[in-house]
Steps between C-alpha positions, in 0.01 A plus 500: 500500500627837399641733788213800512626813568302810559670853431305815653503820306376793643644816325652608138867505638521175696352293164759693319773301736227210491449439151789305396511272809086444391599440150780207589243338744202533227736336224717232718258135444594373859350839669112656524488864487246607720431910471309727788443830417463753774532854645570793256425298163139458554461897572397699214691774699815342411426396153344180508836307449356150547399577140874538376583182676197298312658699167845338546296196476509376901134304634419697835397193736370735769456865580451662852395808504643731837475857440269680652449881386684635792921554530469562869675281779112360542434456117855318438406245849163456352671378182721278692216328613307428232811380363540281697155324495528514116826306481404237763172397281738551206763246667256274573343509144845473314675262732864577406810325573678830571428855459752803357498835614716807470608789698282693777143624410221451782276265264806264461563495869114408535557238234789329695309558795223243355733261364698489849188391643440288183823316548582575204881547387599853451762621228605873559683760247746762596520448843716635737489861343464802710270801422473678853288797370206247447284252700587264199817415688378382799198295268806366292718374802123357653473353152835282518427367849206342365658381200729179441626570164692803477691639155640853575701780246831510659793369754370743797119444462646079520642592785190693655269253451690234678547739783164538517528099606458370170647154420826616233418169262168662497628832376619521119692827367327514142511826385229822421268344309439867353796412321361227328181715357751785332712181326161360375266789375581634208514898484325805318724723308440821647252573180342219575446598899395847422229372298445183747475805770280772273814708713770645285874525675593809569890599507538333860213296590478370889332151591336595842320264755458564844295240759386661894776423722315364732675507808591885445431807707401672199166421292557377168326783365757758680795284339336496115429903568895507567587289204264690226632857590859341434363387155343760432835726473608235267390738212656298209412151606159251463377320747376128489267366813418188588216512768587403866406160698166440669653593857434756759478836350515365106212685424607824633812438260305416183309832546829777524599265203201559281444856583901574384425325172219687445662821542839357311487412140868356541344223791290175427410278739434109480302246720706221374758465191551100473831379500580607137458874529587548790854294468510692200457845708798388724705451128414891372406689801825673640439471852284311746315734814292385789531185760417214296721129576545578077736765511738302748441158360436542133647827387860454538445239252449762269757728581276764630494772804248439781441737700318303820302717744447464878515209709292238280732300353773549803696228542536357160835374332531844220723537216726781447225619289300556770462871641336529871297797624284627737096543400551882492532749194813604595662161524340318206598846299866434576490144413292595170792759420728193565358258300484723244894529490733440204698332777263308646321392238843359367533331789175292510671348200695301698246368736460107558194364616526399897169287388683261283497430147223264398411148531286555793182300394650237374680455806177507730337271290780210492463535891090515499443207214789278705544577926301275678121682693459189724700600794499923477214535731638425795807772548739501761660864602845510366692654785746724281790694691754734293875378461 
């Protein structure tokens, strides 16, 4: 009997690092691709991305809907909930052998919730990493403890996870899988992209995406005021936005957003790209703006500033390419001035990668088509002490 394994998709970016890992299990004859669909795809809102996932040719198995219309601390519990009631039925319709997941939104920590409970076998992607300015990081580390498979980015996140206890033949350095996706899709000549976008380039054109920080002082709506008046003085450049997260404050995001495109003919903003055009944004776009895990984990790949904003992504591994600041108009001014240096941007040209160079899917599913599921339920703590 074929080994069934269910892979939970809940947003456009994590099925961008998904899709290739999905693909291998849907083609390999001695594995069942089992696909539940969840959180941000089913939201209009956000685009309605489950429909991009049936139009790369993938059968949804399940979907479980979780957002409710609120972004508050309340709404975002609520949606944890009915997560989790939604994936228990859907565990107990499905019956996998073992279920993927990656990363740290709330709707997958309700999903490993109900497969803990399940006793089903959990295996988690990009563990280990940090992101201090976010609750994600504390949902992430949550996440591994009640996983038994683990397949993280890099050396230090290895290390991490079997601090956290983890048993280290458990715990398999693989790669970004966001590496994999830029190898694989096949990019828009900029001609091609403008008209993809209905957006021409203008002499410098900025990529910008900024998520709430949601364990910040600040709102998220003070923060995106901060960034926009720093754009704004960037008289001879064009703005590209993808649309922030469903977290705490999104909404309040998506509204400065749309009311400085309005008022900007040089600014578009986007609910969701797909892999090809946005990739393809990364390839012509001169710089990368905001607090996105993209700019740190995918853009070095393309030799291309980031400037990174605030405290979200704090404690990530980051390129040289990689330009820190704080989430005020002063600061992210000075590290838009940098970026835009002959010197710096000269320099990105050296950058390498600290998320590897490909190979990642294949990798996890070798280990997910072959490890033995019969005896990961019952861990044991591994007591780990530094040399």
């Amino acid at each position: 009997m074929n080994r069934k394994i269910c892979v939970i998709t809940g947003g456009r970016a994590e099925y961008g690092l998904l899709r290739w890992l999905m693909q291998g299990i849907r083609d390999d004859p001695d594995l069942d691709l089992q696909l539940l669909v969840t959180g941000m795809h089913l939201s209009p809102t956000f685009g309605s991305t489950y429909l991009d996932i049936e139009r790369d040719g993938f059968q949804i198995d399940a979907k479980v809907p979780v957002l409710t219309e609120l972004d508050t601390p309340v709404g975002v519990a609520r949606s944890m909930g009915l997560g989790l009631a939604g994936f228990a039925q859907a565990f107990a319709d499905l019956k996998p052998d073992v279920i993927v997941v990656l990363g740290d939104r709330y709707e997958i920590f309700s999903a490993v919730a109900a497969a803990l409970v399940a006793r089903i076998p959990v295996a988690h992607l990009h563990g280990g990493e940090l992101t201090e300015g976010a609750f994600d990081d504390a949902l992430r580390h949550a996440i591994t403890k009640m996983s038994h498979l683990h397949f993280v980015a890099a050396q230090p996140y290895r290390q991490r996870v079997i601090q956290l206890g983890e048993a280290p033949e458990t715990v398999f350095l693989v790669g970004g899988l966001g590496v994999d996706s830029m190898l694989r899709v096949p990019l828009l000549s900029r001609s091609e992209l403008e008209q993809a976008l209905g957006f021409d380039f203008g002499k410098r054109t900025v990529l910008v995406t900024f998520h709430p920080a949601t364990l910040s002082d600040a709102s998220p709506g003070e923060q995106m005021a901060e960034l926009l008046v720093a754009l704004d003085a960037m008289s001879d450049s064009h703005f590209i936005f993808t649309l922030p997260n469903a977290d705490n404050g999104g909404q309040e995001i998506t509204a400065q957003i749309d009311n400085f495109v309005a008022r900007n003919r040089r600014a578009k903003a986007y609910a969701a790209l797909g892999q090809q055009r946005y990739f393809s944004c990364l390839a012509h776009c001169d710089m990368v703006v905001g607090n996105s895990s993209s700019g740190l984990t995918e853009a070095p790949s393309f030799k291309k500033p980031t400037v990174n904003i605030g405290d979200r992504q704090r404690g990530r591994l980051k390129a040289t390419s990689v330009i820190d600041c704080e989430p005020t108009t002063a600061s992210i001014s000075a590290a838009l001035d940098r970026a835009c240096s002959v010197d710096f941007i000269q320099s990105v040209g050296a950058t390498i990668n600290p998320y590897g160079q490909g190979g990642a899917a294949d990798k996890v599913l070798a280990t997910l088509k072959a490890h033995p599921l019969e005896s990961l339920i019952p861990k044991v703590f591994f007591d780990w002490s530094m040399p």
